[in-house]
VOBA-1610 file (N, C-alpha, C; in pm, whole numbers, padded with zeros to 5 digits, always signed):
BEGIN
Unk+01292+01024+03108Unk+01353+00927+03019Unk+01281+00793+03030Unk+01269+00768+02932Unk+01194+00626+02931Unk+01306+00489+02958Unk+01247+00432+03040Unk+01354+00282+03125Unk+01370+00192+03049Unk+01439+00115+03039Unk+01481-00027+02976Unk+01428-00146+03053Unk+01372-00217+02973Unk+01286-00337+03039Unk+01417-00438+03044Unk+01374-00494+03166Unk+01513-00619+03216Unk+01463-00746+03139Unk+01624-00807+03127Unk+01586-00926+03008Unk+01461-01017+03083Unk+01460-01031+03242Unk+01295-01128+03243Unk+01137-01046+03206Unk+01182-00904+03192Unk+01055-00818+03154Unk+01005-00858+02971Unk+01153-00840+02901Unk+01132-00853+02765Unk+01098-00978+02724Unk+01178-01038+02792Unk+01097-01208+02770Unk+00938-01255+02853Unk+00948-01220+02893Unk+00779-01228+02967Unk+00704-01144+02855Unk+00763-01041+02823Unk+00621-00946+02699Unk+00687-00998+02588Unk+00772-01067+02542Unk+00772-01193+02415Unk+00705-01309+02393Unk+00630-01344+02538Unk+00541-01417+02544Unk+00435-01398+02480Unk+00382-01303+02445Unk+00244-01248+02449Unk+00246-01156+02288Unk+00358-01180+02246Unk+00381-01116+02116Unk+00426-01228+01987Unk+00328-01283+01924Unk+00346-01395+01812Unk+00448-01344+01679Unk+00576-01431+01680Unk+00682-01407+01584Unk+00775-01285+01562Unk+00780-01239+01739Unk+00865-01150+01723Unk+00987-01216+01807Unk+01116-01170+01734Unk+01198-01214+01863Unk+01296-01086+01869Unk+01366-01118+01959Unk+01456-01019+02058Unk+01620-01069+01952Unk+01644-00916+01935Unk+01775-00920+01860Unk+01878-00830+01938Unk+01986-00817+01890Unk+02117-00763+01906Unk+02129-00751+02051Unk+02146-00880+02123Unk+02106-00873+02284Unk+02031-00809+02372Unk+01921-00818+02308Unk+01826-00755+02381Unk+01818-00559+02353Unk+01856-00561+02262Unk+01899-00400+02180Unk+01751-00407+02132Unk+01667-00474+02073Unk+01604-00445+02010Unk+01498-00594+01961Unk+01345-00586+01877Unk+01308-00691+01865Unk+01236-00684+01702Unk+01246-00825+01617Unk+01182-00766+01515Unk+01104-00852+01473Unk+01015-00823+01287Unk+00898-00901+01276Unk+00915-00930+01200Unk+00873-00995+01061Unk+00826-00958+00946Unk+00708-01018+00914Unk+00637-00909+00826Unk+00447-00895+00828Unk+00452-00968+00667Unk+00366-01055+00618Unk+00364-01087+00475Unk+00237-01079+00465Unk+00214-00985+00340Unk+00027-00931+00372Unk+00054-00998+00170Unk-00112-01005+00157Unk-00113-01082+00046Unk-00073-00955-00086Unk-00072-00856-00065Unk-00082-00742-00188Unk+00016-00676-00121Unk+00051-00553-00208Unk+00155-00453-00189Unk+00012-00352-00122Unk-00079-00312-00161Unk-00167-00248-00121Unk-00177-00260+00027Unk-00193-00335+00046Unk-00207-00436+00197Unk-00126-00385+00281Unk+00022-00419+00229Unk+00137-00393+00317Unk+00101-00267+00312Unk+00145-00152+00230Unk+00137-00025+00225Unk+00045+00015+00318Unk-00075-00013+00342Unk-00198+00056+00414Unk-00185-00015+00559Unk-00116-00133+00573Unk-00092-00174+00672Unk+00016-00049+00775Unk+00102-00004+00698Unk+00215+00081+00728Unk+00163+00222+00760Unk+00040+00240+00684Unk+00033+00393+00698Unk-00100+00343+00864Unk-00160+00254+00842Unk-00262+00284+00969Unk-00133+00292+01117Unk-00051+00219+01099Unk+00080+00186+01197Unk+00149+00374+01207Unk+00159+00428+01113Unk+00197+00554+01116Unk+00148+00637+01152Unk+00018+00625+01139Unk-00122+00696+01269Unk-00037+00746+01407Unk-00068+00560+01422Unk-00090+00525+01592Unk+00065+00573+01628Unk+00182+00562+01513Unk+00341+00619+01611Unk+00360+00748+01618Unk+00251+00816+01517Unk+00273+00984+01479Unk+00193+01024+01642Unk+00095+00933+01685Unk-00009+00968+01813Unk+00093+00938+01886Unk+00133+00849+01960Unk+00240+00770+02074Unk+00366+00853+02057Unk+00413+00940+01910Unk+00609+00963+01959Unk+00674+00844+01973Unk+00668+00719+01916Unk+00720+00665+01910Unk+00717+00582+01754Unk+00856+00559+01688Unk+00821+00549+01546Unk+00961+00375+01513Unk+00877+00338+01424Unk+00910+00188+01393Unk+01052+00222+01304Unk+01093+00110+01301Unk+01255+00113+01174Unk+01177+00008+01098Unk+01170+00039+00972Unk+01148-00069+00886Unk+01101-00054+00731Unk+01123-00174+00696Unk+01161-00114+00536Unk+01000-00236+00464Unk+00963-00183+00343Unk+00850-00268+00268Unk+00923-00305+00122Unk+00941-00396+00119Unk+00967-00486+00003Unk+00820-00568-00082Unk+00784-00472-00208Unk+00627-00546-00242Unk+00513-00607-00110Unk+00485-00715-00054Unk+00431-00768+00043Unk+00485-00806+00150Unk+00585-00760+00175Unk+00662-00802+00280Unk+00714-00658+00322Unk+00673-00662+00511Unk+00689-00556+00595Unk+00826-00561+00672Unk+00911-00591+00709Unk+01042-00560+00817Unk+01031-00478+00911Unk+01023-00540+01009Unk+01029-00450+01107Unk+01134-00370+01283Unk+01200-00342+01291Unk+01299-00337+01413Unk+01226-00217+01508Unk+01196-00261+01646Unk+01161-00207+01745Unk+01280-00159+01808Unk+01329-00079+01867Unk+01416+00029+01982Unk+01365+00109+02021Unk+01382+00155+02147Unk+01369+00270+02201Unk+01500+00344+02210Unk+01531+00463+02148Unk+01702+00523+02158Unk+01710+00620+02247Unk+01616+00667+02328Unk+01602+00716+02471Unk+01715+00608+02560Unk+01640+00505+02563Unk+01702+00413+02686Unk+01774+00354+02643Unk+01831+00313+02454Unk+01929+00197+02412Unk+01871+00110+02419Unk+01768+00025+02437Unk+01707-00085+02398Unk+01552-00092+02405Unk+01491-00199+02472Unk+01311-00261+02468Unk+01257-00190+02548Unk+01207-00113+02544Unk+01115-00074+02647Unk+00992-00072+02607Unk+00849-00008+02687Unk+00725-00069+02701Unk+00667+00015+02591Unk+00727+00115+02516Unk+00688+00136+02437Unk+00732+00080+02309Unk+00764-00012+02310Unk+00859-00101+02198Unk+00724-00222+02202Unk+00705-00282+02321Unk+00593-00347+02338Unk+00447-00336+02301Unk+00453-00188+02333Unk+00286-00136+02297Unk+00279-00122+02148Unk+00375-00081+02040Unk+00382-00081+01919Unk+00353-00198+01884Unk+00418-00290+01933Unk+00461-00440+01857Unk+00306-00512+01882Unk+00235-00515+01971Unk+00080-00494+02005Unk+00032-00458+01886Unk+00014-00313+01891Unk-00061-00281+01802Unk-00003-00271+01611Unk+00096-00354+01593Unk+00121-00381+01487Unk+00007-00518+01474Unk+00075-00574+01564Unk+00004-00727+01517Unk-00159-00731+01495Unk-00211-00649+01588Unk-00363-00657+01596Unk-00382-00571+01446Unk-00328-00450+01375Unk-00345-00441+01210Unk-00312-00526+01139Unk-00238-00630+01183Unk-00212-00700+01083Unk-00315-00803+01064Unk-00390-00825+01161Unk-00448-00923+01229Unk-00585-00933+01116Unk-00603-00788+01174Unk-00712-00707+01059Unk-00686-00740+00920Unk-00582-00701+00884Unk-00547-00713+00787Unk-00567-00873+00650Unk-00519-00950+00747Unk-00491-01094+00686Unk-00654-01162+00750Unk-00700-01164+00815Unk-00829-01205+00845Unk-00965-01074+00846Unk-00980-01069+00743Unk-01118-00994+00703Unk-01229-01051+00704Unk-01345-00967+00765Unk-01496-00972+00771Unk-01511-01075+00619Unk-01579-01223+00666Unk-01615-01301+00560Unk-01768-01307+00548Unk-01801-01213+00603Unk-01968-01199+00632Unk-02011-01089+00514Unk-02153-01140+00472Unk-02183-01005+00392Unk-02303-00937+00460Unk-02196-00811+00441Unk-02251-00682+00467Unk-02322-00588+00363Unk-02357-00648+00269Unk-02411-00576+00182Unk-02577-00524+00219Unk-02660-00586+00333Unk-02760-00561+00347Unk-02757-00415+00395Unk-02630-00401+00493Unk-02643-00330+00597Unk-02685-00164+00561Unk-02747-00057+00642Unk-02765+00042+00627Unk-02718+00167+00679Unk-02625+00238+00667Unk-02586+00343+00776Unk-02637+00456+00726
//
């Protein structure tokens, strides 16, 4: 069974996680992603669906046009645990991708 992180664990890895916060006492933590297109969001969601279909561990959240929602739980343990963390990680770093794209041209390049 996967453990429940203690409220100084979840707040120490809230440190390190930009615009997420900790809801329903520590039940759970959430985001919301605003990507410039619906395209965006959408493809943002499916690369995220990869990595939870790989991990067994899968996000709550709903897409409204450009705007992502997101609620982290683990329902093993009833609340945050480190796999709630490692998601919320690797959400942000797609998103990251996402909203800051290669401004370099690559058009020379050859593969």
């Amino acid at each position: 069974m996967t453990e429940l992180l203690s409220s100084d664990e979840r707040n120490e890895s809230l440190k390190n996680l930009s615009g997420w916060e900790e809801v329903e006492e520590g039940k759970a933590i959430r985001k919301e992603y605003k990507f410039d297109t619906f395209s965006e969001a959408f493809s943002f969601m499916t690369r995220i669906a990869l990595f939870a279909e790989k991990t067994n561990h899968h996000p709550e959240w709903t897409n409204v046009y450009t705007k992502v929602h997101v609620r982290l739980t683990t329902h093993d343990c009833g609340g945050v645990s480190a796999k709630d963390i490692t998601l919320a990680l690797a959400m942000d770093e797609a998103a990251f991708a996402f909203l800051n794209p290669c401004m370099s041209d690559q058009s020379g390049l050859i593969f």
